[in-house]
C-alpha positions in Angstrom: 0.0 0.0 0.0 3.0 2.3 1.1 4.6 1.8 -2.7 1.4 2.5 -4.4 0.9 5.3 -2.2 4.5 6.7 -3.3 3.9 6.2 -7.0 0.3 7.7 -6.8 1.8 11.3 -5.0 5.0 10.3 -7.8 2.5 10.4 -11.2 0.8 13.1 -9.6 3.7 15.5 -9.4 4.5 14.5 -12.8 1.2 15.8 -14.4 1.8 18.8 -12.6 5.2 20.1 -13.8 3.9 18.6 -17.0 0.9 21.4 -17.1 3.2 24.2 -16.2 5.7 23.2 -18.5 2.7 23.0 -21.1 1.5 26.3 -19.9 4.9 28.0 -19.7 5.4 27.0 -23.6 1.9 27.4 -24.7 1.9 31.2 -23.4 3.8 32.9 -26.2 1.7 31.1 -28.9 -1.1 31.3 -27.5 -0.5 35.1 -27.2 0.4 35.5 -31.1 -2.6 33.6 -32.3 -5.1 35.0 -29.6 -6.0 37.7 -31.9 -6.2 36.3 -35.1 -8.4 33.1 -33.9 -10.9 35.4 -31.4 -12.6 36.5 -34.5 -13.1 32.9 -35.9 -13.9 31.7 -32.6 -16.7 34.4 -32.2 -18.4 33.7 -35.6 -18.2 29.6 -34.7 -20.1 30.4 -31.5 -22.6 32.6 -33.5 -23.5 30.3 -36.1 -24.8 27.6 -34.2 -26.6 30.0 -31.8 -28.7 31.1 -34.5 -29.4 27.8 -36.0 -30.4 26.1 -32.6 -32.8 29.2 -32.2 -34.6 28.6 -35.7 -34.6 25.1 -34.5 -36.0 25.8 -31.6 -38.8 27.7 -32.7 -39.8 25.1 -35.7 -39.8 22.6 -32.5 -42.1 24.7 -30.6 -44.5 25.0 -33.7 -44.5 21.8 -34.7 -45.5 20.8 -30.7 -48.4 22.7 -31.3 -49.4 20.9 -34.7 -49.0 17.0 -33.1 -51.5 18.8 -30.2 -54.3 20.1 -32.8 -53.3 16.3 -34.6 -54.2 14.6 -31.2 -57.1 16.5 -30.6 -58.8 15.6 -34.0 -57.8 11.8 -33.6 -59.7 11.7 -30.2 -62.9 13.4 -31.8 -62.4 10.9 -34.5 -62.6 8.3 -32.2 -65.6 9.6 -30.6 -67.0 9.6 -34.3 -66.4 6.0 -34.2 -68.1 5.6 -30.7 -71.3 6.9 -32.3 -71.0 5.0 -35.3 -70.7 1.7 -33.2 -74.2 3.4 -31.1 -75.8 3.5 -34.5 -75.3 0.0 -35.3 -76.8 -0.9 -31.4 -79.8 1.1 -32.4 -80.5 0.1 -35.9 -80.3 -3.7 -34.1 -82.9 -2.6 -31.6 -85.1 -1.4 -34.5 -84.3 -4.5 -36.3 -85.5 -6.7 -33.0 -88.7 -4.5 -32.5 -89.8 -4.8 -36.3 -89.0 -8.3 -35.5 -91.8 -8.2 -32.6 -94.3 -6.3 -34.2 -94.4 -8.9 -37.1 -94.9 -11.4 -34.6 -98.0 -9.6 -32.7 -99.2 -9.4 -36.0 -98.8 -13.1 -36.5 -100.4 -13.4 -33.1 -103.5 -10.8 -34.5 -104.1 -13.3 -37.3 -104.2 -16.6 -35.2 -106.9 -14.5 -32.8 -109.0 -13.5 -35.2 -109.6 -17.2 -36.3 -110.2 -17.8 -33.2 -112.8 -15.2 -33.4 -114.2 -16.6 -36.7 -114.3 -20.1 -34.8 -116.3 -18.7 -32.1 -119.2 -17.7 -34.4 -119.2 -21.0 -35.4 -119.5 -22.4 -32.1 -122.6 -19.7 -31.1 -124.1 -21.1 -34.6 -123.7 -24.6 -33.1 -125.2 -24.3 -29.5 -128.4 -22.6 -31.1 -128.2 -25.7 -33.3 -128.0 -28.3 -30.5 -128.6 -27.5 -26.7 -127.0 -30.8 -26.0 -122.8 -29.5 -26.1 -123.8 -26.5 -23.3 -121.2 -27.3 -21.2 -118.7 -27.8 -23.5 -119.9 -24.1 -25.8 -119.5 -22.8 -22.2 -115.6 -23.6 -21.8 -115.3 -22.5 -25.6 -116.6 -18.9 -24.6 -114.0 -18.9 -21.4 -111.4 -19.6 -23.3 -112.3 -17.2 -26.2 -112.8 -14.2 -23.8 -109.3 -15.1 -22.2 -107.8 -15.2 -25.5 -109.4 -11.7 -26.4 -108.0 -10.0 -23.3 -104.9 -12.1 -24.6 -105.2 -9.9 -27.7 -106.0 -6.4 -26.3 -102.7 -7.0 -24.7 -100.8 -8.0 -27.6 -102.6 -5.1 -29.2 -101.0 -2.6 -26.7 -98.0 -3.9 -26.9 -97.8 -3.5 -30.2 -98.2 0.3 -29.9 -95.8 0.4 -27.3 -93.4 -1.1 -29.5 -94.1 1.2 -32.3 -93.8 4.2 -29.7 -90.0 2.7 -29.3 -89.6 2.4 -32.8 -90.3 6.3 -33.3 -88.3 7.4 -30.7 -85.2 5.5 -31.6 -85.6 6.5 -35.2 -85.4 10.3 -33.9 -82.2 9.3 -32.0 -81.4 7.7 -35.0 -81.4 11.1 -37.1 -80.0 13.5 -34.5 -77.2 11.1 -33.4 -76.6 10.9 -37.7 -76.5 14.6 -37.7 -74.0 15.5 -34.6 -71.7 13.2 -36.3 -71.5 14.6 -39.6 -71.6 18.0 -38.2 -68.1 16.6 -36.2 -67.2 14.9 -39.2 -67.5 18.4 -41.2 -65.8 20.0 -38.4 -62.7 17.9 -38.0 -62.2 18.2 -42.0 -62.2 21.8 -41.5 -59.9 21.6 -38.8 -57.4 19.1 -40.6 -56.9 21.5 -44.0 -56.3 24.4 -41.8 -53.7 22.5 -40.2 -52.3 21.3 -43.5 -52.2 25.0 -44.4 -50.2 25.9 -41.4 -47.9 23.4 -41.6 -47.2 24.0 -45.2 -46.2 27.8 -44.4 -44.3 27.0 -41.7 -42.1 24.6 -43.5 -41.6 27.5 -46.5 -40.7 29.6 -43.6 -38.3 27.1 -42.3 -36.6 26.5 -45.4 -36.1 30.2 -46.3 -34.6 30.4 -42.8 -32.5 27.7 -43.4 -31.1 28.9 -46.9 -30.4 32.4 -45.1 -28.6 30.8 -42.7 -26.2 28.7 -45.5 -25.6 31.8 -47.4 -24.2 33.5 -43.8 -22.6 30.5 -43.0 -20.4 30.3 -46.2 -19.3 33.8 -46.4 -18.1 33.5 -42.8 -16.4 30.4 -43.7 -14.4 32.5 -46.5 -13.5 34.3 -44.0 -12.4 32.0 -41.4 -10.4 29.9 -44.3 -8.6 32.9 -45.2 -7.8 33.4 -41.3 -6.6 30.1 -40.8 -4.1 31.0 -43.4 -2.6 33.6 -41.1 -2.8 31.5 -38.1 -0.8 28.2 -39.8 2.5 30.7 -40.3 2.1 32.0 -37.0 2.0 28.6 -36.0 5.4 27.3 -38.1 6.7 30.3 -36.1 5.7 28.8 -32.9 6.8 25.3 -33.5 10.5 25.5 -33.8 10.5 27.5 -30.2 7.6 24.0 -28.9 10.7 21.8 -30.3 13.1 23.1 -28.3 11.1 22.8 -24.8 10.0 19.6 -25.9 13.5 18.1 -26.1 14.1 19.1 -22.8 10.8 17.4 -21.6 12.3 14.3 -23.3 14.9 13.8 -21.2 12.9 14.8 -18.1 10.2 11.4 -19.0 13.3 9.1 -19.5 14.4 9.1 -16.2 10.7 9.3 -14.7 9.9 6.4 -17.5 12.9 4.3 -15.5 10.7 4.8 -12.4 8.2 3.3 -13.8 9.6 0.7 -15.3 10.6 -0.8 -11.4 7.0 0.2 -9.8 5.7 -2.2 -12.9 8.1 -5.0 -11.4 6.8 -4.5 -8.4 2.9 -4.6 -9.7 4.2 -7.9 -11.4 5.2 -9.6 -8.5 2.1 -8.3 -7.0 -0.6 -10.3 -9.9 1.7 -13.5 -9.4 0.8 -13.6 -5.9 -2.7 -13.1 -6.5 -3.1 -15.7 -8.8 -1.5 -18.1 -6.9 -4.4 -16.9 -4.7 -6.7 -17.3 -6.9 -5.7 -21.1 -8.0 -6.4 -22.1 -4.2 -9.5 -20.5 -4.2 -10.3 -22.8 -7.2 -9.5 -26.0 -5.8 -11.1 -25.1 -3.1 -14.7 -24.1 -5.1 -14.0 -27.6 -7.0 -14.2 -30.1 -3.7 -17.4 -28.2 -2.7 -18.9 -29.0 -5.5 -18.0 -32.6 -5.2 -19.7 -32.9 -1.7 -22.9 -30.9 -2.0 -23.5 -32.0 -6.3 -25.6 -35.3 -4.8 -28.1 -33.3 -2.4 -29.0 -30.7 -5.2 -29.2 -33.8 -8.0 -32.0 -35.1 -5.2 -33.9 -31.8 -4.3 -34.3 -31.7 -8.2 -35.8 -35.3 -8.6 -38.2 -34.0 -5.9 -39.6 -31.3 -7.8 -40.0 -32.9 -10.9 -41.7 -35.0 -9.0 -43.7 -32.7 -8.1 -44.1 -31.1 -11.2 -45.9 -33.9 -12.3 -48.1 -34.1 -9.8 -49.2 -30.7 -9.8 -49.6 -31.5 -13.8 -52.0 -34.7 -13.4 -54.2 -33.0 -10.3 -54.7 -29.9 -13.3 -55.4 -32.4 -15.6 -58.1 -33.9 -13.7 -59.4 -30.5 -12.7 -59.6 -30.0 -16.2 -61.9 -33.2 -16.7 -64.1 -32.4 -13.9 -64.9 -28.7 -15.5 -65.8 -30.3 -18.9 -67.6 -33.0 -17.1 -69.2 -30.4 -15.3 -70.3 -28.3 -18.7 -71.8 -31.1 -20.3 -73.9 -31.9 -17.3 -74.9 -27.7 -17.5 -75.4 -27.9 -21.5 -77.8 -31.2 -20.9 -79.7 -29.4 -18.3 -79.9 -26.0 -20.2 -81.3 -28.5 -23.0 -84.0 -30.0 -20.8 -85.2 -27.1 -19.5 -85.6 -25.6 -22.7 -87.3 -28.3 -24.4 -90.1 -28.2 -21.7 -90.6 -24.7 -22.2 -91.2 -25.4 -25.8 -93.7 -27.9 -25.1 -95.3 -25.6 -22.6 
């Protein structure tokens, strides 16, 4: 710890006379070329200023386009609600003409009955004998006449619904092309928005370019100045740099014995290491028998837990069928009824 500690504070000092060194150099050229590069700098910084402002603003209104987008996808979607609400009504309408047919049906089968029971008044002033039975004739006749006053009410009833979900019908048609018109209003004026700000964008943008190149003209003919200043400056960098050459040999001889000492350092731990592996193999030899059994016991149970769903399964289907038969039953004494 001591000897890393020693070549840690010894690296260290080394950066640091490297940097002044650097900076004690670097001062004169930087000086000579200061002026000529401040003017290139400044038009570098300027340049991309401007550009990440246009950017910034074509970001901002094209935020507010994907909002009015969003906005007419949602009312879109609530166009499709009422389309799907349409549908559920038309199938009401569909089920109530559906009824009314069949209270007509009904109507027709009454009036026969009607028709029959003039026959059978006919018949008992024909014959005073079948009394009792004319008498059950007119029970049932007036219970199947109140059968059909009802069947005649509920047929109005239905027609009432009928009406009134045709008027839902025709105001829910008219809110949703009055949305539909609205969103297709909404979506060209968009379009048109988006098509000037893109024209204003690209004039921007070719504004920009046409800056852009005559300051690179300039800057090209700058760094023209700046490369002789800089074969002026080099021959003086040489000379310091030679003397920083043989300043890094000798530290480069230090560090040539702290990597000895490093070396020595890994061969230990890997003769560490190499126990520690022998030592990881004999535990597996001892303990590989117990796990081989704890994972024979959950297979086995596995496939336990896989048969008892299996019969669960079995049972529900069993249980089904029983419902399906009895659903049948009851249904085919209703009919009969």
């Amino acid at each position: 710890m001591k000897q890393r500690q020693r070549s840690s504070q010894r690296s260290r000092d080394s950066e640091e006379e490297t940097r002044s060194e650097r900076s004690i150099t670097a001062a004169p050229s930087e000086r000579a070329a200061g002026l000529s590069l401040s003017r290139g700098g400044l038009l570098y910084l300027c340049v991309p200023l401007i550009l990440s402002g246009l950017y910034v603003q074509q970001g901002w209104r094209l935020s507010e386009v994907e909002q009015k987008y969003e906005a007419l996808l949602e009312r879109s979607r609530s166009s499709d609600q009422m389309e799907e609400k349409m549908e559920e009504i038309s199938a009401q309408l569909q089920a109530s003409a559906d009824a009314v047919s069949h209270l007509s049906e009904l109507h027709r089968s009454v009036s026969s009955i009607v028709n029959t029971s003039a026959d059978l008044r006919v018949e008992r002033e024909a014959s005073a004998q079948h009394t009792h039975t004319s008498a059950q004739h007119t029970h049932t006749l007036q219970q199947l006449t109140e059968q059909w006053r009802s069947t005649q009410m509920e047929q109005e009833a239905s027609a009432q619904h009928a009406h009134t979900l045709q008027q839902r019908l025709r105001t829910l048609t008219e809110l949703w092309r009055s949305r539909q018109a609205e969103a297709g209003a909404e979506l060209h004026t968009l379009q048109t928005q988006t098509r000037a700000a893109h024209a204003q964008l690209t004039q921007q943008i070719n504004a920009a370019e046409a800056s852009v190149s005559e300051q690179l003209t300039e800057l090209q003919a700058g760094i023209g100045r700046n490369a002789r200043a800089l074969e002026r400056t080099e021959q003086e960098d040489t000379h310091h740099l030679q003397e920083l050459l043989q300043r890094h040999t000798h530290r480069l001889a230090l560090l040539q014995q702290h990597s000895e000492t490093l070396a020595q350092h890994t061969h230990r731990l890997t003769e560490q290491v190499e126990d520690c592996a022998q030592h990881t193999h004999s535990w597996q030899e001892t303990q590989r028998p117990r796990v081989e059994e704890c994972v024979r016991a959950l297979l086995k149970l596995r496939a336990q837990v896989s048969a008892g769903w299996r019969r669960m399964e079995d049972t529900l289907r069993k249980v089904e069928a029983l419902e399906e038969t009895t659903d049948g039953g009851g249904g085919r004494s209703i009919q009969h009824m």
